[in-house]
C-alpha positions as a Markdown table, in Angstrom:
| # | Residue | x | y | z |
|---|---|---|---|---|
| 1 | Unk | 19.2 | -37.1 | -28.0 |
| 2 | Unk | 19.2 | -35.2 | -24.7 |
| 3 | Unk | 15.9 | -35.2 | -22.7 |
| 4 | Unk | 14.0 | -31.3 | -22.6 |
| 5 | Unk | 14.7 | -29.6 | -19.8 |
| 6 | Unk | 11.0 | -29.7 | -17.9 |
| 7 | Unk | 10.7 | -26.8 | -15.1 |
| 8 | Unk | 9.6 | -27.6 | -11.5 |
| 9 | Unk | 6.6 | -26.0 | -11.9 |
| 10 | Unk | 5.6 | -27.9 | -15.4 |
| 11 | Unk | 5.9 | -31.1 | -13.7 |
| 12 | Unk | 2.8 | -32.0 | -12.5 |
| 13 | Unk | 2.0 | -31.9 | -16.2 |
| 14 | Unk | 4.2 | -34.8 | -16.9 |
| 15 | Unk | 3.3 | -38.3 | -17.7 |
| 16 | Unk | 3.6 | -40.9 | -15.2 |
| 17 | Unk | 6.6 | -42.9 | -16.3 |
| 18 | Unk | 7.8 | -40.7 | -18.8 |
| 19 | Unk | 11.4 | -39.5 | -18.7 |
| 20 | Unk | 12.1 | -35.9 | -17.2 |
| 21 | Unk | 15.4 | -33.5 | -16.8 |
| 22 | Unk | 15.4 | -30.9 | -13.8 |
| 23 | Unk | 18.2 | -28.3 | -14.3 |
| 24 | Unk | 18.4 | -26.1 | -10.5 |
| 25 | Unk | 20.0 | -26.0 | -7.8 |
| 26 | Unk | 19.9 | -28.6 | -4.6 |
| 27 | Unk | 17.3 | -26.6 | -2.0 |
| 28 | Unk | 17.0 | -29.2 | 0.5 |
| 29 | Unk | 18.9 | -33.1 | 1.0 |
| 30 | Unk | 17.0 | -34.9 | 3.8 |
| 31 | Unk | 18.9 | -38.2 | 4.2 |
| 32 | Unk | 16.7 | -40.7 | 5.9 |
| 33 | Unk | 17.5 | -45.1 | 6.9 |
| 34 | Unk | 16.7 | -46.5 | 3.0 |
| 35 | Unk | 16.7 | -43.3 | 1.2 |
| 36 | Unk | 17.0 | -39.4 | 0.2 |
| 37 | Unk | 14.8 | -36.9 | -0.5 |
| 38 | Unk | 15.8 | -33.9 | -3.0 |
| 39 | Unk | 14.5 | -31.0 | -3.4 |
| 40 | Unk | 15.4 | -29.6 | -6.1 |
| 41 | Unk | 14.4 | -25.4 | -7.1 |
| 42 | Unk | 14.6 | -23.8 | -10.1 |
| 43 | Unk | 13.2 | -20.5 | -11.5 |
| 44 | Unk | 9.7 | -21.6 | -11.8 |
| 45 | Unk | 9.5 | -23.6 | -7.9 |
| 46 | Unk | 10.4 | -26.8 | -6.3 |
| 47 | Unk | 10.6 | -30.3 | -7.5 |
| 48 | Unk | 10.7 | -33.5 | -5.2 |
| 49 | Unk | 13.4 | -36.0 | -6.0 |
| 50 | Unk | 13.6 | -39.6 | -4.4 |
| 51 | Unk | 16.9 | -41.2 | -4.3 |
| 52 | Unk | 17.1 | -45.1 | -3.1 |
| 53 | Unk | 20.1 | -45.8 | -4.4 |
| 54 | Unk | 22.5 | -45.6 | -1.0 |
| 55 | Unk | 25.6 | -45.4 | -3.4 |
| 56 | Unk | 24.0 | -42.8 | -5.2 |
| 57 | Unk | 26.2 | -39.2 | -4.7 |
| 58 | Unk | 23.9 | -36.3 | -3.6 |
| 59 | Unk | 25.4 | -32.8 | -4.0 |
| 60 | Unk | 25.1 | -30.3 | -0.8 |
| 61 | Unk | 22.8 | -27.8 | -0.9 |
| 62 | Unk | 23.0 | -24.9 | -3.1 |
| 63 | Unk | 24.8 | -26.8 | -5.6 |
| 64 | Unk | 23.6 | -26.7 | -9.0 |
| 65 | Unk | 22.3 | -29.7 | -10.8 |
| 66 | Unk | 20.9 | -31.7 | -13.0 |
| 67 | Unk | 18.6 | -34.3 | -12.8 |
| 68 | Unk | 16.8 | -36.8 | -15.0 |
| 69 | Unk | 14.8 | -39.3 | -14.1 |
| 70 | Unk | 11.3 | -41.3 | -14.0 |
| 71 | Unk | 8.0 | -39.1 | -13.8 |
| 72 | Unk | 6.3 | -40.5 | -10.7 |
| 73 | Unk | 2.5 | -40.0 | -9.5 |
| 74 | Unk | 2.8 | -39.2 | -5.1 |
| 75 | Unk | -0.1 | -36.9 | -4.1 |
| 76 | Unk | 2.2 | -36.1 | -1.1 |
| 77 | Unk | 4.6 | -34.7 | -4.0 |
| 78 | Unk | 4.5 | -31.0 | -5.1 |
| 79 | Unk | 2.2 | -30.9 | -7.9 |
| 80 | Unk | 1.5 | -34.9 | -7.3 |
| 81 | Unk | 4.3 | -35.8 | -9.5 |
| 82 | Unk | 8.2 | -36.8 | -8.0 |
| 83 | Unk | 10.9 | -37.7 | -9.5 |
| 84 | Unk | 12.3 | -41.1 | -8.9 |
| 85 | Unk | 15.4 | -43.6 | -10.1 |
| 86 | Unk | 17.2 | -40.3 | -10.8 |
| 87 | Unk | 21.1 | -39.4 | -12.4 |
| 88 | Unk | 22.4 | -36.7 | -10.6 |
| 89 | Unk | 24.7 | -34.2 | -12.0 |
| 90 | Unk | 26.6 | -31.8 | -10.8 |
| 91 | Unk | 27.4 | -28.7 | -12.8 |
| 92 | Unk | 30.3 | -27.3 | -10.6 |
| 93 | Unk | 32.1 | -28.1 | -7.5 |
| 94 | Unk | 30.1 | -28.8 | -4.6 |
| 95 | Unk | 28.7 | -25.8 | -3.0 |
| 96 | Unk | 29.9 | -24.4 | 0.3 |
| 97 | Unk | 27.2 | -24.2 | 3.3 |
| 98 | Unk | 25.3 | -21.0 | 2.6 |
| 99 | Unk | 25.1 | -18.4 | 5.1 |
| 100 | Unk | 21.3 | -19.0 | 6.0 |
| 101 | Unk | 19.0 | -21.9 | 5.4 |
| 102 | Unk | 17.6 | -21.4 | 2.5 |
| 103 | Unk | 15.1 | -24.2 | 2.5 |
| 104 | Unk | 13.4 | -22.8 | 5.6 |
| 105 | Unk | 10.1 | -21.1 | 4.7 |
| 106 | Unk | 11.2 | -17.9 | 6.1 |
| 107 | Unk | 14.3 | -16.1 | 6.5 |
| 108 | Unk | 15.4 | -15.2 | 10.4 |
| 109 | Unk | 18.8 | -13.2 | 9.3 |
| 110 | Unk | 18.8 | -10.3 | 10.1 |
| 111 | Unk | 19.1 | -7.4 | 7.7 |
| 112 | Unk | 22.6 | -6.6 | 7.8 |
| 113 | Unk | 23.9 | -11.0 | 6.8 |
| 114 | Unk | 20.8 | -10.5 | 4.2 |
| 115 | Unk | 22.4 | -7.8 | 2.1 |
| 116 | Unk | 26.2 | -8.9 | 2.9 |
| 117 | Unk | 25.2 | -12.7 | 1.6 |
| 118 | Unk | 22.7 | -10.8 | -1.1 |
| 119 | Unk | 24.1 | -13.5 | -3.5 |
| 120 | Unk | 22.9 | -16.2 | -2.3 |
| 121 | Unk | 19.9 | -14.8 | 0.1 |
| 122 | Unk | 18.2 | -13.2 | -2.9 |
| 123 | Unk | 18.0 | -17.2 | -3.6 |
| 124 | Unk | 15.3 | -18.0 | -1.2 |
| 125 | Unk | 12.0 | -18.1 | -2.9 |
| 126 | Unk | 10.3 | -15.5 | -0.4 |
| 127 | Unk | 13.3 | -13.2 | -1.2 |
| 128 | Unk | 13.2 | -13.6 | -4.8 |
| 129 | Unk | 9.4 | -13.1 | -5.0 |
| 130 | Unk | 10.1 | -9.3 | -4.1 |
| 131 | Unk | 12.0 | -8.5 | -7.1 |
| 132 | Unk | 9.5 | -10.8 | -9.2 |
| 133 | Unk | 7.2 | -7.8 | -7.8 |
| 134 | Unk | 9.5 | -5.3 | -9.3 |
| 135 | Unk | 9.9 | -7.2 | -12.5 |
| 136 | Unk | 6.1 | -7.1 | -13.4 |
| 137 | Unk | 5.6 | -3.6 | -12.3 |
| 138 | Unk | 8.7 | -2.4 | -14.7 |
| 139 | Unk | 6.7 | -4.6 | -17.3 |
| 140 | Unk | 3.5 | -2.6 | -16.5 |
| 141 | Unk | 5.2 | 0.7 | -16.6 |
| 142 | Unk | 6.4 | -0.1 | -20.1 |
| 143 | Unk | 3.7 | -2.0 | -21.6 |
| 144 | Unk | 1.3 | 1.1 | -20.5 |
| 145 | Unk | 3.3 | 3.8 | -21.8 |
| 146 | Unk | 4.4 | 2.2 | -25.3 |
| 147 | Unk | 0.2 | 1.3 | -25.6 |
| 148 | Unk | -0.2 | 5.2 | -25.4 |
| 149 | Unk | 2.5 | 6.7 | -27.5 |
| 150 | Unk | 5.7 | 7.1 | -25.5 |
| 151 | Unk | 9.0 | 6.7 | -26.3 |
| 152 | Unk | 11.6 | 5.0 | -24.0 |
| 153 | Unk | 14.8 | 7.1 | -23.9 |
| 154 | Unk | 18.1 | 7.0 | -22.1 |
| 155 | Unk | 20.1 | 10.0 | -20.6 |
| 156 | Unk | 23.2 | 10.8 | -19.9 |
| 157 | Unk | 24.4 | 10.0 | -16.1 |
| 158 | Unk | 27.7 | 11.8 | -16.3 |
| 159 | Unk | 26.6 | 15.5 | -16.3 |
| 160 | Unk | 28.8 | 18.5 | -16.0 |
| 161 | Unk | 26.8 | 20.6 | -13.7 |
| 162 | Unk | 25.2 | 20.0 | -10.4 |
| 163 | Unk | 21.7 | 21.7 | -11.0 |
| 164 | Unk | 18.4 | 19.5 | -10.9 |
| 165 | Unk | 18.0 | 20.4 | -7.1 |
| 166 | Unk | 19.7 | 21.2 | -3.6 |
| 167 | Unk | 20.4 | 17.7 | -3.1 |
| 168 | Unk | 23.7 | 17.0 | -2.6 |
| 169 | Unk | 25.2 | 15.2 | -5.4 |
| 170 | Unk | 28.5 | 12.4 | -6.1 |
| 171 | Unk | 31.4 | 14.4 | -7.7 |
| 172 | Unk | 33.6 | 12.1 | -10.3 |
| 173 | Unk | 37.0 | 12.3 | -11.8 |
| 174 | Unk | 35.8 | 13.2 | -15.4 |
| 175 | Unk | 39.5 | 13.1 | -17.6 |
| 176 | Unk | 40.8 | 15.6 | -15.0 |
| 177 | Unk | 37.5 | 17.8 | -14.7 |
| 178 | Unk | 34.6 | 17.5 | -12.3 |
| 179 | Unk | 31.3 | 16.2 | -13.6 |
| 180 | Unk | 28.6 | 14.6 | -11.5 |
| 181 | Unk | 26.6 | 11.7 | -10.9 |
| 182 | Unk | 23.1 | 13.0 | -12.3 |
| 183 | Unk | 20.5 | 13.2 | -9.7 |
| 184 | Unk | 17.6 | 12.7 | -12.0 |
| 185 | Unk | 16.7 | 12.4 | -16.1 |
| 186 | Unk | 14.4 | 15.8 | -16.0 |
| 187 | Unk | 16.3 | 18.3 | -18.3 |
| 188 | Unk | 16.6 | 16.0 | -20.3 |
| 189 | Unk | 13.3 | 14.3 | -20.4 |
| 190 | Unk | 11.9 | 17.7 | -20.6 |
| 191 | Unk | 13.6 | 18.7 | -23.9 |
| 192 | Unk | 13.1 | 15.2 | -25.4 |
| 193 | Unk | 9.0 | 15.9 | -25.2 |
| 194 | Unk | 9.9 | 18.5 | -27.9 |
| 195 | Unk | 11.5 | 15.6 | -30.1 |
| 196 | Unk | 9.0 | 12.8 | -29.1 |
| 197 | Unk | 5.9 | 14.3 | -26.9 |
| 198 | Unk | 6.0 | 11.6 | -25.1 |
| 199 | Unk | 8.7 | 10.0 | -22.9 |
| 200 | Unk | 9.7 | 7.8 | -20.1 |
| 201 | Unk | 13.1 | 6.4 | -18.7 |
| 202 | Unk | 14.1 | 3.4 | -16.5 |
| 203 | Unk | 17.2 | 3.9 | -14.9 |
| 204 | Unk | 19.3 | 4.9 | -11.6 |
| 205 | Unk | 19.3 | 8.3 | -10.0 |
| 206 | Unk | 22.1 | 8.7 | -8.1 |
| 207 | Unk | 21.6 | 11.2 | -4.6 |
| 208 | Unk | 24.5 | 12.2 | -2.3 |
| 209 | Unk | 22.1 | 13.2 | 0.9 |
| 210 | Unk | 23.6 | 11.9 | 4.1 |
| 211 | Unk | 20.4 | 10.6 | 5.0 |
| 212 | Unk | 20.4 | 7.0 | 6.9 |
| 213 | Unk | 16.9 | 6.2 | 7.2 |
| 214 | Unk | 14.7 | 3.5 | 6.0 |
| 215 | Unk | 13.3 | 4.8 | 3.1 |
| 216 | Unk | 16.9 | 6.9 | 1.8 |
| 217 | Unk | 18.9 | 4.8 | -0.6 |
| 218 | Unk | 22.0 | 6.7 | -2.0 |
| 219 | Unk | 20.8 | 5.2 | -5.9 |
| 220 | Unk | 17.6 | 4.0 | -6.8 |
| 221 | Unk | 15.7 | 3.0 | -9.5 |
| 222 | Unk | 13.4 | 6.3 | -11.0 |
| 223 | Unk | 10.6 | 5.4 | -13.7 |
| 224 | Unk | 10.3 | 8.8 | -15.4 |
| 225 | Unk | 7.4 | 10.1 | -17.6 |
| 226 | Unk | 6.9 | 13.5 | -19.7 |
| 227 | Unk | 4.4 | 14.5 | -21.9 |
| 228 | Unk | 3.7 | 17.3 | -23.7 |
| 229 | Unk | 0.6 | 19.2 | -25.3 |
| 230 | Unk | -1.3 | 19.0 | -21.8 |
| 231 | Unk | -4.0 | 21.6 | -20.0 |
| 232 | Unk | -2.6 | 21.1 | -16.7 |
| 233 | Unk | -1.3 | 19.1 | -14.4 |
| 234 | Unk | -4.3 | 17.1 | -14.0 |
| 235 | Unk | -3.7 | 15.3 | -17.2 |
| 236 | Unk | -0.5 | 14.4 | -16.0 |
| 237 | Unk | -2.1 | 12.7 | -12.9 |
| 238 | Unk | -4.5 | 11.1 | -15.1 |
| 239 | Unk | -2.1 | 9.3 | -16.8 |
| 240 | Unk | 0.1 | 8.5 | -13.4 |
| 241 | Unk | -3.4 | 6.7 | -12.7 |
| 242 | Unk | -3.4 | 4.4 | -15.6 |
| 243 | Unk | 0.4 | 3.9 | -15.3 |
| 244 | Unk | -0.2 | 2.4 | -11.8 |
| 245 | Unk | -3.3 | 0.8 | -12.8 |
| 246 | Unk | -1.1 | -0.8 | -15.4 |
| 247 | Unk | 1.9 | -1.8 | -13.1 |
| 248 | Unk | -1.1 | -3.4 | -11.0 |
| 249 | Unk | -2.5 | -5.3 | -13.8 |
| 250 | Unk | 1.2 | -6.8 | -14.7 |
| 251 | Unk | 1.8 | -8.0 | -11.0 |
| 252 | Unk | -1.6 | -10.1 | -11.1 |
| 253 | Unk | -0.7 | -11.3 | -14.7 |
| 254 | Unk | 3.2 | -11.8 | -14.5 |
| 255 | Unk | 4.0 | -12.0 | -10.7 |
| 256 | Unk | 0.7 | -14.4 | -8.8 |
| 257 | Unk | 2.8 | -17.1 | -7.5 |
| 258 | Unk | 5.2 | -14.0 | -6.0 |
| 259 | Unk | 2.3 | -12.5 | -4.4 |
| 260 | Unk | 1.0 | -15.9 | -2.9 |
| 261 | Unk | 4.1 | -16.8 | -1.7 |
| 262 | Unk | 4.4 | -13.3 | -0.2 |
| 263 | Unk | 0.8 | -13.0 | 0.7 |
| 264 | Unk | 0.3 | -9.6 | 0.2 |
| 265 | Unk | -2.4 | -7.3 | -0.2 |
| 266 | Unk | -2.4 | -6.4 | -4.0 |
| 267 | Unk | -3.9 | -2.5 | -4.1 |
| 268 | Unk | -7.3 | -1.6 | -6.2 |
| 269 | Unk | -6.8 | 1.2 | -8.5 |
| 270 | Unk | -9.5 | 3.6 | -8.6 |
| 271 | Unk | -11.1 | 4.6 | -11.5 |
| 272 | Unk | -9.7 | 8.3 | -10.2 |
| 273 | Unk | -7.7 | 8.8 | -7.3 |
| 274 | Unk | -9.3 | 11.0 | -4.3 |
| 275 | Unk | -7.3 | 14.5 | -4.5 |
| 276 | Unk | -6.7 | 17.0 | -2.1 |
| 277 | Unk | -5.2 | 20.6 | -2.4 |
| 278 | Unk | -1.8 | 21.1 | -0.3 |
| 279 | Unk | -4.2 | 23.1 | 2.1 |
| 280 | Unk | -6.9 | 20.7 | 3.0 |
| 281 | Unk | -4.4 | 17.8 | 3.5 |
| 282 | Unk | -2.2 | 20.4 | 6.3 |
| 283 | Unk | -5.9 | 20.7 | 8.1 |
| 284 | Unk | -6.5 | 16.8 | 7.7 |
| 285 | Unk | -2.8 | 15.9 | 9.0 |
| 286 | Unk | -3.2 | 18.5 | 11.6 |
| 287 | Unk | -0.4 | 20.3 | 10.5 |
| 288 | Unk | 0.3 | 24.6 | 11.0 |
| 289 | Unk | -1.4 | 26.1 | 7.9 |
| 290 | Unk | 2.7 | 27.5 | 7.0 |
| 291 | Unk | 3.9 | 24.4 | 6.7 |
| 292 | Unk | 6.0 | 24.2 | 3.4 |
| 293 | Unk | 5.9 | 20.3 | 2.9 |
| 294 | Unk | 5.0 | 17.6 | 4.6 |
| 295 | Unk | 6.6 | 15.4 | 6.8 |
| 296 | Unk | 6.2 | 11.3 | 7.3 |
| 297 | Unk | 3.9 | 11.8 | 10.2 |
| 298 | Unk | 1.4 | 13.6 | 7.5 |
| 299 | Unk | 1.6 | 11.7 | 4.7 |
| 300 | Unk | 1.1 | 8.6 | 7.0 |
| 301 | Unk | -2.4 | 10.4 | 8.5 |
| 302 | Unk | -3.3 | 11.1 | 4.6 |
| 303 | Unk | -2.9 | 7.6 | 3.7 |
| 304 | Unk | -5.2 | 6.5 | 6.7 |
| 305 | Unk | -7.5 | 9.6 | 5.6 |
| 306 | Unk | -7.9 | 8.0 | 2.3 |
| 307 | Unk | -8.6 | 4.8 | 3.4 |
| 308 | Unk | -11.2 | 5.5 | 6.1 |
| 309 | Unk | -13.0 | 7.9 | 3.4 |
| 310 | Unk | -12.4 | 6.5 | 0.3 |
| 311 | Unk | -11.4 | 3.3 | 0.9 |
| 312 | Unk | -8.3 | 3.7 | -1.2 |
| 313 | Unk | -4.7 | 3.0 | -0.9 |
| 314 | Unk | -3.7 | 6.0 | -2.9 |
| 315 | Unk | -4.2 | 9.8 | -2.5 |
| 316 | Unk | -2.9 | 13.0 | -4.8 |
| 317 | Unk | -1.8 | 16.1 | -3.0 |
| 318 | Unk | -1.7 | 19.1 | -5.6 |
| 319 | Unk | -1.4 | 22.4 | -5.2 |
| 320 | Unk | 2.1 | 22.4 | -3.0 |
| 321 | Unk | 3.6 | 26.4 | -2.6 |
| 322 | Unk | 5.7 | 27.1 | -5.6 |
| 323 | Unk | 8.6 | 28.6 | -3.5 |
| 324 | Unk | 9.4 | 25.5 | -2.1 |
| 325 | Unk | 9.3 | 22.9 | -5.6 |
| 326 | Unk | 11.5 | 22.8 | -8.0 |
| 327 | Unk | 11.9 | 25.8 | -10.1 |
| 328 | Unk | 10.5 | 24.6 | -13.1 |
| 329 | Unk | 7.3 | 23.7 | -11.5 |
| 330 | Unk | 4.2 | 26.2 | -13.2 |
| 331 | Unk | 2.3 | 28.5 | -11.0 |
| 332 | Unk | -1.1 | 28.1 | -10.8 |
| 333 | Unk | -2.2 | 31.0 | -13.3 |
| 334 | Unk | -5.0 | 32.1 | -10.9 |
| 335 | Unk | -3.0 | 32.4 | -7.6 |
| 336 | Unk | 0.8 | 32.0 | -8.2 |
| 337 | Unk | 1.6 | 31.3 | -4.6 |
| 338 | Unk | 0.2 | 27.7 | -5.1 |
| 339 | Unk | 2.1 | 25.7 | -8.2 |
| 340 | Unk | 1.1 | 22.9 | -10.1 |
| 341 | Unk | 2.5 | 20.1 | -8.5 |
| 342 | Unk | 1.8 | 16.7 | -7.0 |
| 343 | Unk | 2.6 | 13.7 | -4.7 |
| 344 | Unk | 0.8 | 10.7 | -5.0 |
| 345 | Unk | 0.7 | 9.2 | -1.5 |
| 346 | Unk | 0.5 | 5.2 | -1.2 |
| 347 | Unk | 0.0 | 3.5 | 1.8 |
| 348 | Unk | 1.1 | 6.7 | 3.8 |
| 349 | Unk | 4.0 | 7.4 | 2.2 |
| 350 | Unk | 4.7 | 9.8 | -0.5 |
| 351 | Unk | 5.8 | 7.2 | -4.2 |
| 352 | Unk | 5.7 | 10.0 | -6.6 |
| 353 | Unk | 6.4 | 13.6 | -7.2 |
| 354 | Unk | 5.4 | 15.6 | -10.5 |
| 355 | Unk | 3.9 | 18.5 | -11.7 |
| 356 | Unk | 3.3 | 20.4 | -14.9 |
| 357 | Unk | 6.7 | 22.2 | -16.3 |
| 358 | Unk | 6.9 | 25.9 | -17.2 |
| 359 | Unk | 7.5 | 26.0 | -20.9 |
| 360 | Unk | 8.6 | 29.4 | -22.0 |
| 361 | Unk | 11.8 | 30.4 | -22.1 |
| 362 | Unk | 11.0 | 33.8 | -20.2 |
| 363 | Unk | 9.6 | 32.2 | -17.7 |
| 364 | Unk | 12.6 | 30.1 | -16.6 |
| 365 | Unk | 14.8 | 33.2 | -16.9 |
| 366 | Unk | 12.8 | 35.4 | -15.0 |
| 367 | Unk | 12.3 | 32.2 | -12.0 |
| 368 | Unk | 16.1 | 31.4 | -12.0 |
| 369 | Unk | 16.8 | 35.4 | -11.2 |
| 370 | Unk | 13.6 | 34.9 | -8.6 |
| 371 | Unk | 15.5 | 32.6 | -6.6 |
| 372 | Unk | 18.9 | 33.9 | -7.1 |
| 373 | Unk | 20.3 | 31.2 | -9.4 |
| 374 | Unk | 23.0 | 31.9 | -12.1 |
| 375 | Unk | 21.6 | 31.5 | -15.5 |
| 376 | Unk | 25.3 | 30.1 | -16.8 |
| 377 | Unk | 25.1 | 26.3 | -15.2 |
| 378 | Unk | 21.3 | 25.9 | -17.4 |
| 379 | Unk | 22.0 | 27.3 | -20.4 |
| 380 | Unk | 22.0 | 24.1 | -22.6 |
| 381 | Unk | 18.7 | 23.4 | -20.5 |
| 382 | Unk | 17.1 | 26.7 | -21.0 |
| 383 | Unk | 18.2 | 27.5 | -24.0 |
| 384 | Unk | 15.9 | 24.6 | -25.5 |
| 385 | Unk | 12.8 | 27.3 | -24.1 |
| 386 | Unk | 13.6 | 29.2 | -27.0 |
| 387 | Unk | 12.3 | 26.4 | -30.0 |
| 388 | Unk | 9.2 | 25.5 | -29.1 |
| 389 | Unk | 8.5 | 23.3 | -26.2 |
| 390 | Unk | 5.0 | 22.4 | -25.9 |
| 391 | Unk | 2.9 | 22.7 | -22.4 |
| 392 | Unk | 4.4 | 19.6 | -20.6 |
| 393 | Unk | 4.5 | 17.9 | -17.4 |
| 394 | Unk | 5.6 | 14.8 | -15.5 |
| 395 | Unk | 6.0 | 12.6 | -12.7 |
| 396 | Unk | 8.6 | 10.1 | -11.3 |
| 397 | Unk | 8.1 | 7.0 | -9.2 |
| 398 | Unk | 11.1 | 5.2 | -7.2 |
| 399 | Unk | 11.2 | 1.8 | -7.7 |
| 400 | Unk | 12.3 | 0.6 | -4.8 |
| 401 | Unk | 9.9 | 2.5 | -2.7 |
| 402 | Unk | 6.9 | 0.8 | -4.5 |
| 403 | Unk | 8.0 | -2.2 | -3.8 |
| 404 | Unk | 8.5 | -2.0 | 0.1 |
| 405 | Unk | 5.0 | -0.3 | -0.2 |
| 406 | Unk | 3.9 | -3.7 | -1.9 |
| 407 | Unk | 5.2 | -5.8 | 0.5 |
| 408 | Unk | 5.2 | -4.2 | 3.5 |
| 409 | Unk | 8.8 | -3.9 | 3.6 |
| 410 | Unk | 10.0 | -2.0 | 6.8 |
| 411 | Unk | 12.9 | -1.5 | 4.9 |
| 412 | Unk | 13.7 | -0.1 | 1.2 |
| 413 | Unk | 16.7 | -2.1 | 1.3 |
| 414 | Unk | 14.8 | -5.1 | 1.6 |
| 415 | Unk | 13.3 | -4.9 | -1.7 |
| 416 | Unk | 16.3 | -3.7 | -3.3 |
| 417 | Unk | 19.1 | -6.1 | -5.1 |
| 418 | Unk | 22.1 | -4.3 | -3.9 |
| 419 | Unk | 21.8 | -1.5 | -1.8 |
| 420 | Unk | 23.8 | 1.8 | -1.8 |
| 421 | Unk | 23.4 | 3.9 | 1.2 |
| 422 | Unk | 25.3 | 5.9 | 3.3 |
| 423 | Unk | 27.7 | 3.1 | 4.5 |
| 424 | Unk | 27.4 | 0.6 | 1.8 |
| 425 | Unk | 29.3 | 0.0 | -1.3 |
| 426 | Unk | 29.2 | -3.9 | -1.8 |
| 427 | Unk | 28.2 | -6.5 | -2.9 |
């Protein structure tokens, strides 16, 4: 009968002498005079291995293995506990040297051998604690919206017309006609709060801007919401609160050895976050009063505004002039000038735009002939107008960008699996 597999990090729970079977891969082989020490890593940490027996094979690094032997009480051991009088077994050919040292504590590459050797950099455990990050807070996401009523839904990605926004967008080959990459789920999660009144979506968003910067990917990861039968915007950022909150909560429940290994400053959710109309945050950025939007060096004097005043990481900006947000943002009824719409600002950077939607199918007729649109390419979309769409709103957080908030990340490609930018297309 086979031995259980018993995970690195449920081996300090083992009985001294009992018999044990590691399954990871070889993360360090330090070959001393009378014997060898193995580390070996799996999913769960890092198990110490003691090998005496000189004619005993041991694999190179990166080489995945398994190991059973003797449970063996060393207080010098992870977890007290190593493994000793051990079979080795290799599960494949022998690996090749990687490309860094992955047994190091921290990783010197530089960005660029990081994301060419993604494969086997994502390996190291400080690497892999970022996406354990992202993990939790996609648990979080979900786990706080299905408590409350949503429904998870998928969209298309193929779409035939370019129209979400003035982004640029990816043009494809569609059986000899052009359709596009889609740059976002909202026409879609707009309609769908008249089937379910509550949605969300996980998926990629896909945006053609030739911007090279360190916070521009080419795809990312959008976590959508919509809900419908709201007042105003306000319940929208109401439940962007809790969502957050709830992302929070799964990273301390789901992702605590990531954050130690990381050791990272975990935000504090406010009961409410600290708001600001689009006006007040142009004085406190020391911005011109015409400014349309604002720029990095603002949102970065916001986020140290909140923090010196409120001591919070987070702070909403409502109110942003409706000329220059999407069309389907609503107009604040008492001065139509300013809309209802919002960025949340974390850590001095904007994580999430939304606003409440106009709703009637007037409206959306009269606003595409406002800004010189052709009705034609949003029929389908506006055309749903017309059977009773509820008041409705919604927000939309990148993934990525959360993450490299989390961590500190200088770099949005350092949190993210397999970048696409404006010069990369593999791995």
């Amino acid at each position: 009968m086979t031995t259980p597999r018993t995970l690195c990090a449920d081996l300090s729970s083992a009985t001294p002498g009992q018999t044990v079977r590691l399954q990871g891969w070889v993360h360090r082989r330090r070959e001393l005079a009378a014997l060898t020490f193995l580390v070996v890593r799996d999913r769960t940490g890092l198990a110490q291995v003691v090998v005496k027996d000189v004619d005993l094979a041991v694999p190179p690094e990166e080489t995945a293995v398994t190991v059973t032997g003797l449970a063996t009480a060393n207080p010098q051991a992870p977890g007290g506990i190593e493994v000793t009088s051990p079979v080795i077994e290799a599960l494949g050919d022998p690996a090749d040297t990687p490309p860094v040292e992955l047994w190091r504590p921290t990783l010197t590459a530089g960005l660029p051998t990081l994301l060419d050797q993604a494969a086997t950099t994502w390996r190291h455990p400080a690497q892999r604690a970022k996406w354990e990050l992202a993990a939790a807070s996609l648990q979080g996401f979900r786990s706080t919206l299905d408590a409350t009523g949503f429904t998870e839904v998928h969209s298309p990605k193929l779409v035939e017309s370019a129209t979400e926004s003035g982004a640029n967008v990816f043009e494809v080959d569609y059986f000899g006609r052009k359709a596009y990459l889609a740059q976002s789920p909202q026409f879609y999660k707009q309609v769908l709060v008249g089937v379910f009144e509550r949605v969300y979506e996980v998926g990629p968003v896909f945006r053609a801007e030739p911007h090279d910067t360190v916070r521009h990917l080419a795809q990312y990861t959008s976590l959508d919401v919509e809900l419908g039968f709201i007042e105003d915007h306000r319940e929208v950022v109401a439940c962007l609160r809790d969502v957050v909150a709830g992302m929070v909560a799964a990273i301390h429940e789901r992702a605590a050895s990531a954050v130690e290994r990381l050791a990272i400053d975990v935000p504090v959710v406010p009961e409410e976050f600290p708001v600001l109309h689009f006006r007040e945050a142009l004085e406190i950025a020391g911005a011109p009063a015409d400014e349309p939007d604002l720029a990095p060096a603002h949102e970065r004097a916001l986020g140290a505004w909140a923090k010196e005043e409120h001591g919070s990481d987070f702070v909403v900006v409502e109110g942003y002039p409706t000329a220059n947000r999407a069309f389907y943002s609503h107009p604040d009824p008492e001065d139509p000038h300013w809309s209802r719409s919002f960025d949340l600002i974390f850590r001095g950077t904007e994580l999430v735009s939304g606003a409440q939607r106009l709703h009637r199918y007037d409206d959306y007729v009269a606003t595409l002939a406002e800004r010189g649109y052709p009705l034609e390419p949003y029929a389908s979309y506006v055309d749903a107008f017309r059977r009773g769409i509820p008041p409705h709103g919604g927000f939309a957080i990148g993934l990525e960008r959360w993450t490299s908030r989390l961590t500190g990340s200088a770099n949005v490609r350092e949190v993210t699996l397999f970048p696409r930018d404006l010069h990369r297309l593999a791995p």
